[in-house]
N, CA, C and O of each residue as an XYZ file, in Angstrom:
336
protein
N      70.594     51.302     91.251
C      70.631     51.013     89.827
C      71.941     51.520     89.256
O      72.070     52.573     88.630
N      72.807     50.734     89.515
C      74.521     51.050     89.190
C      74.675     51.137     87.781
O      75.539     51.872     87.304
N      73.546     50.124     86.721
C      73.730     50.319     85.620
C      73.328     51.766     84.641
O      73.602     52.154     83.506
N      72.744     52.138     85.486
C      72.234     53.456     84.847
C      73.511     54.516     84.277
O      74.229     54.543     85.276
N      73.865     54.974     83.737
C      74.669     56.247     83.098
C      74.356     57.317     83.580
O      75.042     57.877     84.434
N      73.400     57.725     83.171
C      72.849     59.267     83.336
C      71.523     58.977     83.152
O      71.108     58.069     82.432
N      70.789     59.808     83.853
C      69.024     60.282     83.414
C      69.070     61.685     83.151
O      69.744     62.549     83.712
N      68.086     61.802     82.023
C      68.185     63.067     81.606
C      67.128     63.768     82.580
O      66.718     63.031     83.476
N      66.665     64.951     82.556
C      65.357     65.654     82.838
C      64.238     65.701     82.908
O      63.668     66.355     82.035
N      63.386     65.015     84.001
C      62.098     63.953     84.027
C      61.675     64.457     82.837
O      62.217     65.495     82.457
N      60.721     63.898     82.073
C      59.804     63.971     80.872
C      58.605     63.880     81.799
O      57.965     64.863     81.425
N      58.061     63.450     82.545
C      57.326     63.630     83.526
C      56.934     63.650     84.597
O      57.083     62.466     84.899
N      56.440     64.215     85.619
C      56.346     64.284     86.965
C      54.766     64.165     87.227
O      54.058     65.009     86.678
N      53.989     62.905     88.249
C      52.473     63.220     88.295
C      52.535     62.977     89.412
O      53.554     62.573     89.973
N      51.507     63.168     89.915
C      50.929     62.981     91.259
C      49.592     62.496     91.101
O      48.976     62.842     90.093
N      48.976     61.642     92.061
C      47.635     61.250     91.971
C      47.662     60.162     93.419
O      48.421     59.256     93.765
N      46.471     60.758     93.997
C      46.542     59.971     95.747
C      47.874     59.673     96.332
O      48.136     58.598     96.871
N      48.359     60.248     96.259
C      49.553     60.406     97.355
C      51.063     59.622     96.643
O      51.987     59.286     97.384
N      51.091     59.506     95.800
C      52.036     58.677     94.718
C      52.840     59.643     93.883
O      52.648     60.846     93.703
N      53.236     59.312     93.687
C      54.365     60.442     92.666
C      54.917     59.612     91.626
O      55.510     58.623     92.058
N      54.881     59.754     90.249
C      55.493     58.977     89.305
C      55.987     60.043     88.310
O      55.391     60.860     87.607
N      57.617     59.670     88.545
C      58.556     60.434     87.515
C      59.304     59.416     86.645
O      59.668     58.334     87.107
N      59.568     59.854     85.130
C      59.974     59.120     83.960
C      61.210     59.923     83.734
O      61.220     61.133     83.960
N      62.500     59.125     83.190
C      63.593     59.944     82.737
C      63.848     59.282     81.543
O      63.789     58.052     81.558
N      64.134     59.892     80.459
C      64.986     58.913     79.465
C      66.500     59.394     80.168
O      66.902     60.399     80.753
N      67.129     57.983     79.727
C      68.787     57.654     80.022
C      69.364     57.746     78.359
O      68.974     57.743     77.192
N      70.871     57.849     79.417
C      71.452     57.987     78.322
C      72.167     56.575     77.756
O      72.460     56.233     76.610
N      72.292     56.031     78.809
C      71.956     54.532     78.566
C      71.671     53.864     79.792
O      71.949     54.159     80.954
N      71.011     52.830     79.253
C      70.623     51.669     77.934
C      69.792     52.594     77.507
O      68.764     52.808     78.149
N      70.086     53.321     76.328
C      69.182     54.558     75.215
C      67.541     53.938     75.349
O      66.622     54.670     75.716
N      67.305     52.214     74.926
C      65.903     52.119     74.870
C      65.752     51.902     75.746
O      65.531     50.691     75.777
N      65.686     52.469     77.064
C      64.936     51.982     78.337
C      64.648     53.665     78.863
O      65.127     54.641     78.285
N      63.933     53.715     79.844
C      63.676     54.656     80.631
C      63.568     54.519     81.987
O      63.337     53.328     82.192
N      63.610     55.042     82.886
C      63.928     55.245     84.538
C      62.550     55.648     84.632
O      61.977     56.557     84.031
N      61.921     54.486     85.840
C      60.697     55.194     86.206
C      60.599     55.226     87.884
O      60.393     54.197     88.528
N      60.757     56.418     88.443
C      60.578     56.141     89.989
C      59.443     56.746     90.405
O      59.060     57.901     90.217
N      58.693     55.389     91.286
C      57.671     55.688     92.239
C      57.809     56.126     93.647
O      58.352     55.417     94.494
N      57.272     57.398     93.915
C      57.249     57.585     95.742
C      55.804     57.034     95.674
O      55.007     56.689     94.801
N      55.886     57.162     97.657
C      54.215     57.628     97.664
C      54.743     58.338     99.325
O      55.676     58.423    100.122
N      53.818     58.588     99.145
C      53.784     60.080    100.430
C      55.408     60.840    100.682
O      55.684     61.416    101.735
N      56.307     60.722     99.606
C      57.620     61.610     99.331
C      58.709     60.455     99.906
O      59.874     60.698    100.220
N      58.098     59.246     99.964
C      59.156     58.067    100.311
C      59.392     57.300     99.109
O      58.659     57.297     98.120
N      60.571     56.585     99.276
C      60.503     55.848     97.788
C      60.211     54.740     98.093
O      60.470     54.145     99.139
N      59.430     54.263     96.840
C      58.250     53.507     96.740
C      58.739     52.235     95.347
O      58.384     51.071     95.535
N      59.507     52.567     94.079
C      59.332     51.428     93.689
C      60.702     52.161     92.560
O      61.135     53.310     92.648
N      61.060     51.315     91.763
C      62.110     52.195     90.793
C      62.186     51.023     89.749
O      62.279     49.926     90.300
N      62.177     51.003     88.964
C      62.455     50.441     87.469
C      62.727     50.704     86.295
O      62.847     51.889     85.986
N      62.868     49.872     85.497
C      63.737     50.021     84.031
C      62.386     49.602     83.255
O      61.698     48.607     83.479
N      62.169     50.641     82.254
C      60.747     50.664     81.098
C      60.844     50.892     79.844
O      61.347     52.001     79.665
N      60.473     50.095     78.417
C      60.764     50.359     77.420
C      60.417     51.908     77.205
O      59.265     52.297     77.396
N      61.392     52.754     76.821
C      61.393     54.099     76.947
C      60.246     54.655     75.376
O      59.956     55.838     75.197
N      59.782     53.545     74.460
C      59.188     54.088     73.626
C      57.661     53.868     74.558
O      56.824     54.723     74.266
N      57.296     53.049     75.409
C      56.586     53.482     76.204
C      55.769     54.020     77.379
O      54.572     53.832     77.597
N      56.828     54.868     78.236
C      56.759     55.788     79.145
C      55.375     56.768     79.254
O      54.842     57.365     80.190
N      55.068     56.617     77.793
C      53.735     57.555     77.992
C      52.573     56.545     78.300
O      51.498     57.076     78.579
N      52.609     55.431     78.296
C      51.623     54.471     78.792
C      51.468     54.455     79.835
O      50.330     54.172     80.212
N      52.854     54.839     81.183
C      52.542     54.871     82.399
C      51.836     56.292     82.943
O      51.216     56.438     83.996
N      52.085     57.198     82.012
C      51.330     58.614     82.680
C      50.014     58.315     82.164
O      49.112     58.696     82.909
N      49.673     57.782     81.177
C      48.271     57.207     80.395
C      47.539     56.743     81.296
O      46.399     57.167     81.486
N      48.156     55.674     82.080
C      47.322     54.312     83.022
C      47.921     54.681     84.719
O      48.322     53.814     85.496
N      47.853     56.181     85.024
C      48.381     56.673     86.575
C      47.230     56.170     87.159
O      47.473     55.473     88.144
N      46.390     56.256     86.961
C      44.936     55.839     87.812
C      45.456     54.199     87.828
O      45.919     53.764     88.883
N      45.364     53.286     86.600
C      44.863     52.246     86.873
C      46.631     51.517     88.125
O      46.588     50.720     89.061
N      47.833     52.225     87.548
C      48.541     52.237     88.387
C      48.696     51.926     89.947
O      49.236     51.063     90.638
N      47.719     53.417     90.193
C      47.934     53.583     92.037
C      46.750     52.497     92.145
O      47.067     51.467     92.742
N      45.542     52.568     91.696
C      44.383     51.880     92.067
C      45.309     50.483     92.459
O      45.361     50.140     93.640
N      45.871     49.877     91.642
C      46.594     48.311     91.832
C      47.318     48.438     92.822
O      47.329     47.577     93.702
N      48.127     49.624     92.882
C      49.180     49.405     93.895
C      48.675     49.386     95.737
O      49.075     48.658     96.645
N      47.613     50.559     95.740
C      46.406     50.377     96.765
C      46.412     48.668     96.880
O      47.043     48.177     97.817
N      45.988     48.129     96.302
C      46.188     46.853     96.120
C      46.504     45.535     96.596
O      45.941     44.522     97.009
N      48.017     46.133     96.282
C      48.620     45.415     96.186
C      49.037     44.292     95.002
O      49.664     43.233     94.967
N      48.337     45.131     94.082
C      49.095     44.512     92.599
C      49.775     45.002     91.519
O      50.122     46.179     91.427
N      50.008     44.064     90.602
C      50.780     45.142     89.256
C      49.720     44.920     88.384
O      50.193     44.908     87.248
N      48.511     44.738     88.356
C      48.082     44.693     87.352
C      47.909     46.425     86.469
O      47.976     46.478     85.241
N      47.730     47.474     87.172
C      48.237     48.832     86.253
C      49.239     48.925     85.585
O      49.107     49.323     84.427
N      50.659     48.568     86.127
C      51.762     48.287     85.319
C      51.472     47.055     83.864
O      51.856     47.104     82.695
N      50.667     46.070     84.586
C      50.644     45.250     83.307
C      49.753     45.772     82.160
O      49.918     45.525     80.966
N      48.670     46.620     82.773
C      48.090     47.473     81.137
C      48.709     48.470     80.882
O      47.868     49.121     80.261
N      49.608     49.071     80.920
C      50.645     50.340     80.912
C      51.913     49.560     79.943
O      52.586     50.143     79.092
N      52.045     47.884     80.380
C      53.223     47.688     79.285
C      52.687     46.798     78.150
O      53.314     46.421     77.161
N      51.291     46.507     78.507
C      50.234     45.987     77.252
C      50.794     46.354     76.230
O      51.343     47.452     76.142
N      50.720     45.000     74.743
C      50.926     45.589     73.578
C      49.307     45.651     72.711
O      49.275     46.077     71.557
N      48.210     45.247     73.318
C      46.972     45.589     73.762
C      46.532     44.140     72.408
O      45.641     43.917     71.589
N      47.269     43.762     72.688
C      46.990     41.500     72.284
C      46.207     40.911     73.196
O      45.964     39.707     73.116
């Protein structure tokens, strides 16, 4: 992710079944946030997230891994729900 600037100091770090999900706000693109997924301390997934809602993904960590078990995004898709 070459476009990235800087990430500041995770805002959060979780764990839940073997997954790890950390959030950074950047310093730019200011409205976005850095979200990287491990799972078992490998990396697992990395993306760009409207940074006003980052707390939706620590909100929906369950429904998250459950999908990703999966093999889907549907956790990510209720995590970026505008709940329409």
């Amino acid at each position: 992710m070459d476009y990235v600037k800087e990430k500041e100091e995770a805002v959060f770090d979780i764990n839940y079944r073997g997954f790890n999900i950390k959030a950074f706000y950047l310093s730019e693109p200011e409205d976005d946030a850095l979200i990287v997924v491990t799972k078992d301390e490998k990396p697992f997934r990395e993306f760009l997230f409207p940074a006003y809602k980052i707390w939706n993904i620590a909100a929906h960590i369950r429904d998250i891994v459950d999908s990703e078990l999966e093999k889907s995004t549907s956790g990510y898709e209720i995590a970026a729900s505008t709940g329409n």
